[in-house]
C-alpha positions as CSV (number, residue, x, y, z in Angstrom):
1,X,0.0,0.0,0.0
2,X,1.1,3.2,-1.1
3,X,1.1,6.7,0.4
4,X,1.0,6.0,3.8
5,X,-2.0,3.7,4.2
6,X,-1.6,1.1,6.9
7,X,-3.6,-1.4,7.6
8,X,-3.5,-3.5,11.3
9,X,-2.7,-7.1,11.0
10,X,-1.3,-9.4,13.7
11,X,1.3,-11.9,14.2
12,X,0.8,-15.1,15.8
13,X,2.7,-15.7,18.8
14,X,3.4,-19.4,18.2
15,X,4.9,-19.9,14.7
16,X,7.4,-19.4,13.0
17,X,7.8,-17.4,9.7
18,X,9.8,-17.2,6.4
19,X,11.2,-14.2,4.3
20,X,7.8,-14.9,1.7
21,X,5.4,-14.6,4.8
22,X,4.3,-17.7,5.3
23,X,4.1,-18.9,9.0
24,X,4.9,-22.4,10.0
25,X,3.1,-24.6,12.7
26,X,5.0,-27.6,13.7
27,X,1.7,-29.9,14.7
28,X,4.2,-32.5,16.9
29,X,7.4,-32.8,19.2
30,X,9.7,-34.2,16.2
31,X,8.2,-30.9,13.7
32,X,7.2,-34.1,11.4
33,X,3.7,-32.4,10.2
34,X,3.8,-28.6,9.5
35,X,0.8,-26.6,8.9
36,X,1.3,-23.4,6.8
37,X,-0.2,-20.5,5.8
38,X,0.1,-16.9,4.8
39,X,0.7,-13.9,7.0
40,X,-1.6,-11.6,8.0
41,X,0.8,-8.8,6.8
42,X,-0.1,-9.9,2.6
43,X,-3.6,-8.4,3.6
44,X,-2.4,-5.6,5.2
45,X,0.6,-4.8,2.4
46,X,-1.5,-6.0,-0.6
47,X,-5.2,-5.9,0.0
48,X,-7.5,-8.3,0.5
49,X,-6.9,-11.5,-0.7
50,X,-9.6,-12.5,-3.7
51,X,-8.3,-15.9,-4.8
52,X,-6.4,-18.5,-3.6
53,X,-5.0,-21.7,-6.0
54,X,-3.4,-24.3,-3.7
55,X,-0.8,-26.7,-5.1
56,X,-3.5,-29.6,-6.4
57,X,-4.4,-32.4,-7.9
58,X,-6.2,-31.8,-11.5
59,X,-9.8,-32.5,-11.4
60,X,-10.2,-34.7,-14.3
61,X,-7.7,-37.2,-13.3
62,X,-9.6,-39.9,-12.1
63,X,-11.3,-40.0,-16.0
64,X,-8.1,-40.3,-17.7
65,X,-6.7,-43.5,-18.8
66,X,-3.3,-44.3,-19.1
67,X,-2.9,-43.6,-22.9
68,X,-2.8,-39.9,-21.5
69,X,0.4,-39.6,-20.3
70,X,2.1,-38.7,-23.9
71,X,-0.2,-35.5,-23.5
72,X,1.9,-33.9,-20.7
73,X,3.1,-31.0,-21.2
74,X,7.2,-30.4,-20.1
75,X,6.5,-26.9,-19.9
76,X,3.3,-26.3,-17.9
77,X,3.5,-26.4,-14.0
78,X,3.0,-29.1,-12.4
79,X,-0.5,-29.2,-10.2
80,X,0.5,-32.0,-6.9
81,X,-1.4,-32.7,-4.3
82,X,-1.4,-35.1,-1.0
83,X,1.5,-37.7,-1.1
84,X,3.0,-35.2,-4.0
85,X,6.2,-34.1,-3.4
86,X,7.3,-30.3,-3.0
87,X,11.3,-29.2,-3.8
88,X,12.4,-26.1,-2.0
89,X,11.6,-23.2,-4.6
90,X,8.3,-25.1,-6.1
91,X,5.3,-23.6,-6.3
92,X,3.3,-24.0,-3.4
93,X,0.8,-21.1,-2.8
94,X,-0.8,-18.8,-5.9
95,X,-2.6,-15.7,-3.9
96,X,-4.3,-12.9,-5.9
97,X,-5.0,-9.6,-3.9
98,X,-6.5,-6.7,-4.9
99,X,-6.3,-3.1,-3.2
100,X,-8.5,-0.4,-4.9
101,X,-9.0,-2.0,-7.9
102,X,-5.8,-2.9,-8.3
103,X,-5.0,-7.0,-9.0
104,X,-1.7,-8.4,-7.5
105,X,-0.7,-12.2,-8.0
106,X,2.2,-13.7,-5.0
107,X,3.2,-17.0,-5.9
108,X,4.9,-18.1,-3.0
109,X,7.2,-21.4,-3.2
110,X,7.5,-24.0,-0.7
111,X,10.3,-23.0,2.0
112,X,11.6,-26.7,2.0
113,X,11.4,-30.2,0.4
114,X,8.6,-31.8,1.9
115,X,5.4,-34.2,0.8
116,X,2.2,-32.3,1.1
117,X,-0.4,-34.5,3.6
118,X,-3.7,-32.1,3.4
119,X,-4.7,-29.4,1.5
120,X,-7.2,-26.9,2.9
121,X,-9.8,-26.2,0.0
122,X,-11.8,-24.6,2.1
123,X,-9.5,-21.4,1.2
124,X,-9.8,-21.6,-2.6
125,X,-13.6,-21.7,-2.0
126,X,-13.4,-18.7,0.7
127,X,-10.8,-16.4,0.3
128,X,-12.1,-14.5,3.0
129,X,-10.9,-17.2,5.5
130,X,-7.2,-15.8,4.7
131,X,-8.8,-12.2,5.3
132,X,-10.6,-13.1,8.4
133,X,-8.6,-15.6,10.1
134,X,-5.5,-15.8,8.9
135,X,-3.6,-17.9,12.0
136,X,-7.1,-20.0,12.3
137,X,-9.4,-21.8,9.4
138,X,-7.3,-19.7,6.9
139,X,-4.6,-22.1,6.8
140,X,-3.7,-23.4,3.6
141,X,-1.6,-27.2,3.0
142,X,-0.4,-29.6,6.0
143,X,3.0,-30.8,4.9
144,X,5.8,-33.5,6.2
145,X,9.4,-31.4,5.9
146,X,12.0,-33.4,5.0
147,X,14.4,-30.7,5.8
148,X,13.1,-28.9,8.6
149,X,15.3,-26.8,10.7
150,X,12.7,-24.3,13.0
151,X,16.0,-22.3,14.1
152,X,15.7,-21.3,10.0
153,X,12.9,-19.6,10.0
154,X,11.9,-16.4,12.3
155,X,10.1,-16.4,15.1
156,X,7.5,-13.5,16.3
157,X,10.3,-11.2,17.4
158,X,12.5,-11.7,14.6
159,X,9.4,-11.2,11.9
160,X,8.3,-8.2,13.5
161,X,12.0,-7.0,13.2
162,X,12.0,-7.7,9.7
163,X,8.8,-5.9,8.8
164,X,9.7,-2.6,10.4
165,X,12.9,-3.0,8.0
166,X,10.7,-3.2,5.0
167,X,10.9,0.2,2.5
């Protein structure tokens, strides 16, 4: 947001976050499952979040046969789902926001390698879940790191510090 504006947003005390504002959730002792999702601060810097595309499976699979597979295309993203696996820098997240009529797409990749366990549809049917609730029913994929370091990412202190840094 230009000019000045600022919006409020809040950071939740018990995750951790990464450069792309996405926070983490460890969901065990070992950090085996991590739930993610986006900061509140996208809302507050971009506007309010209109769409959401999650990494996913396609719909039609299940009504292809297996003489489909010459049809891939090398060049298009690949659309994964649960039990898919996610390299560090792959797509994870698509988020559209839009601030006085003006459209902004994120595309935020994954933070780490991990396989994705649950993806939240709920947000790609709601947006407003991400708007609303951000730290609650706004959370977008359940994930099982491969490489998962917390001391990596930043906790609230740390991501607070970094946002007052920001231009």
């Amino acid at each position: 947001m230009a000019n000045g504006d600022y919006s409020e947003f809040s950071i939740a005390h018990d995750r951790k976050y990464t450069l792309e504002h996405l926070w983490l959730q460890t969901l065990d002792d070992k950090a085996e499952t991590v739930k993610v999702g986006i900061s509140e601060f996208i809302r507050a810097e971009y506007g309010n979040i209109v769409r959401v595309v999650l990494t996913r499976p396609e719909d039609d699979s299940e009504f292809k046969g297996d003489s489909d597979v010459e049809d891939i295309d090398d060049d298009s993203p690949q659309i994964m789902g649960s039990g898919d696996e996610v390299g560090t820098e792959d797509l994870l997240i698509t988020v559209t926001t839009s601030y006085d009529g003006e459209i902004e797409t994120l595309l935020i990749n994954s933070p780490f390698p991990c396989k994705i366990m649950e993806l939240n549809g709920e947000v790609e049917d709601n947006p407003d879940l991400l708007n609303d609730d951000a730290y609650g029913d706004g959370w977008c994929v359940i994930v099982e790191p491969h490489e998962f370091d917390e001391d990596q990412f930043l906790n609230q202190e740390e991501y607070i510090e970094m946002l007052n840094e920001l231009p």
